[in-house]
KOLRO-616656 format. One record per residue (C-alpha): residue number from 1; x, y, z; residue in one letter. Coordinates in Angstrom, 3 decimals, m for minus. Example, Ala and Ser with C-alpha at 12.3 -4.5 7.8 and 13.67 -1.06 7.14 Angstrom:
REM KOLRO-616656
<1,<12.300,m4.500,7.800>,"A">
<2,<13.670,m1.060,7.140>,"S">
This chain:
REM KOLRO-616656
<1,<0.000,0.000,0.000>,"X">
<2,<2.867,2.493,0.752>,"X">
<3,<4.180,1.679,m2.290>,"X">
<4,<1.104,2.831,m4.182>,"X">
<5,<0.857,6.114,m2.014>,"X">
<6,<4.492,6.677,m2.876>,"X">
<7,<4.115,5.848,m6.769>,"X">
<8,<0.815,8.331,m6.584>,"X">
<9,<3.079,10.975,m4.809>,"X">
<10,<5.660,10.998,m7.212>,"X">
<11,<3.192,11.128,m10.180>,"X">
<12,<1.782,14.014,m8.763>,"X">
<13,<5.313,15.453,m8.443>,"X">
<14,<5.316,14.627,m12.240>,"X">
<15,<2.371,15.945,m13.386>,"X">
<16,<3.576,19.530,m11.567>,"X">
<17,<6.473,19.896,m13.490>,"X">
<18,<4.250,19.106,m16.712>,"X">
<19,<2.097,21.381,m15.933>,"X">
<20,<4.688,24.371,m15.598>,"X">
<21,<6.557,23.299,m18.653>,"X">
<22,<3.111,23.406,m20.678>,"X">
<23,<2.327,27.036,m19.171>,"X">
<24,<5.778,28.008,m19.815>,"X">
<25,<5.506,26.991,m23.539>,"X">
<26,<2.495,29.026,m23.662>,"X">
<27,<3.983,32.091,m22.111>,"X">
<28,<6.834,31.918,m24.866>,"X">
<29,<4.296,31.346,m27.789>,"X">
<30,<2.769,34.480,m26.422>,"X">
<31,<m0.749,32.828,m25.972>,"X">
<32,<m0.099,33.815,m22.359>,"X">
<33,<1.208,36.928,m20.463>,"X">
<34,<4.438,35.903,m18.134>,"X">
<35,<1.908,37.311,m15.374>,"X">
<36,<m0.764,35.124,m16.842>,"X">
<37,<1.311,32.583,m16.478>,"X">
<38,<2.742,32.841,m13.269>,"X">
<39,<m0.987,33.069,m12.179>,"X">
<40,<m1.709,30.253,m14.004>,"X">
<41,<1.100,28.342,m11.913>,"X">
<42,<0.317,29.592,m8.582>,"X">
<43,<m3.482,28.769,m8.941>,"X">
<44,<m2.703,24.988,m9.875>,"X">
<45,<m0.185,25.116,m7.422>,"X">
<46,<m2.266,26.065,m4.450>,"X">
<47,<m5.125,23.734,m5.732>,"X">
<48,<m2.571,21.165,m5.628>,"X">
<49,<m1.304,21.547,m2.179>,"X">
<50,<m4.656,21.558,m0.931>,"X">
<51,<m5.385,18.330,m2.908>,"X">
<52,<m2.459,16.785,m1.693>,"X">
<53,<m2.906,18.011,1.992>,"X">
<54,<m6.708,16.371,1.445>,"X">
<55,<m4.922,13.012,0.203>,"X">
<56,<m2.430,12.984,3.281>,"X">
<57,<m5.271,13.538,5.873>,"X">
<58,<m7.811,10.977,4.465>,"X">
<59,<m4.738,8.482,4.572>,"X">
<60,<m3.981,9.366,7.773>,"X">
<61,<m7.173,8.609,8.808>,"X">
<62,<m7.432,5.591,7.058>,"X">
<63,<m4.197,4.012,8.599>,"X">
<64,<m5.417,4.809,12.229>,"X">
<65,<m8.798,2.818,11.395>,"X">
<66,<m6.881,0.064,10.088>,"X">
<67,<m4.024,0.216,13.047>,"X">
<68,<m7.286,0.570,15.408>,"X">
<69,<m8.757,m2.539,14.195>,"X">
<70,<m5.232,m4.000,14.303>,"X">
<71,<m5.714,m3.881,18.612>,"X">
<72,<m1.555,m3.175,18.276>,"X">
<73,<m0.613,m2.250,21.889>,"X">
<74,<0.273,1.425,22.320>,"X">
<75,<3.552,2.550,23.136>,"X">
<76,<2.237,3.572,26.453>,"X">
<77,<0.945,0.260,27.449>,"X">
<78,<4.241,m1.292,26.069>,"X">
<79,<5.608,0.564,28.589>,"X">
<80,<3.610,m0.380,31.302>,"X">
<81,<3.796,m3.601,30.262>,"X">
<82,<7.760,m3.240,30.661>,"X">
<83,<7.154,m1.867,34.138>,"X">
<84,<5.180,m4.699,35.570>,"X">
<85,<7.674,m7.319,34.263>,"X">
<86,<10.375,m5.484,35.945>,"X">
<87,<8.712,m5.371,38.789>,"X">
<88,<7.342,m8.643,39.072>,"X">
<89,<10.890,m10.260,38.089>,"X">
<90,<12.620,m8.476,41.298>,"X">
<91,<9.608,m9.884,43.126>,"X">
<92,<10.497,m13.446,42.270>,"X">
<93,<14.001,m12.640,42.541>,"X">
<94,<13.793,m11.866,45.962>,"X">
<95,<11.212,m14.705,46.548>,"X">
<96,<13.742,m17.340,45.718>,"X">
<97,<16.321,m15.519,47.773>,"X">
<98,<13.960,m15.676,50.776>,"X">
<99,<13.424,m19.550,49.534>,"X">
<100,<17.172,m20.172,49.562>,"X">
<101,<17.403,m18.443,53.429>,"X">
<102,<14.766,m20.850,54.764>,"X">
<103,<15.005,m24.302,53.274>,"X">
């Protein structure tokens, strides 16, 4: 899947320079003004930024569903989980110690 998002990415990262090659050609067959045509290339620009910020959000989102439904622990709790083992192995620890003392 990352693969895909990354192919898309750099497709879109394509299709950008296209686009400003294609308004620069205009520009210097004079079917455009330079200002038209810087315009031009900051609308599509913005509209693509926005697109893209769209794209990264609704991915976002869809990877947290899919890690949610995935039950993987948090790092939190992977702490906590560290903690209690800790604890619980200088609890035995000193259990056999006291086990060794008294036989």
């Amino acid at each position: 899947m990352l693969d895909i998002i990354r192919n898309a990415m750099l497709a879109g990262f394509g299709v950008q320079e296209k686009v400003r090659e294609f308004i620069d050609e205009l520009v210097k067959k004079g079917e455009l003004s330079e200002s038209q045509g810087a315009k031009l290339v900051k609308e599509w620009s913005e509209k693509a930024d926005k697109n893209a910020d769209d794209i990264s959000k609704s991915l976002n989102e869809l990877v947290q569903k899919a890690l949610e439904k995935m039950s993987l622990p948090s790092k939190d709790e992977i702490a906590k989980l560290k903690e209690q083992v800790s604890t619980l192995s200088e609890k035995i620890r000193k259990l056999e110690e006291t086990g060794r003392q008294n036989p």
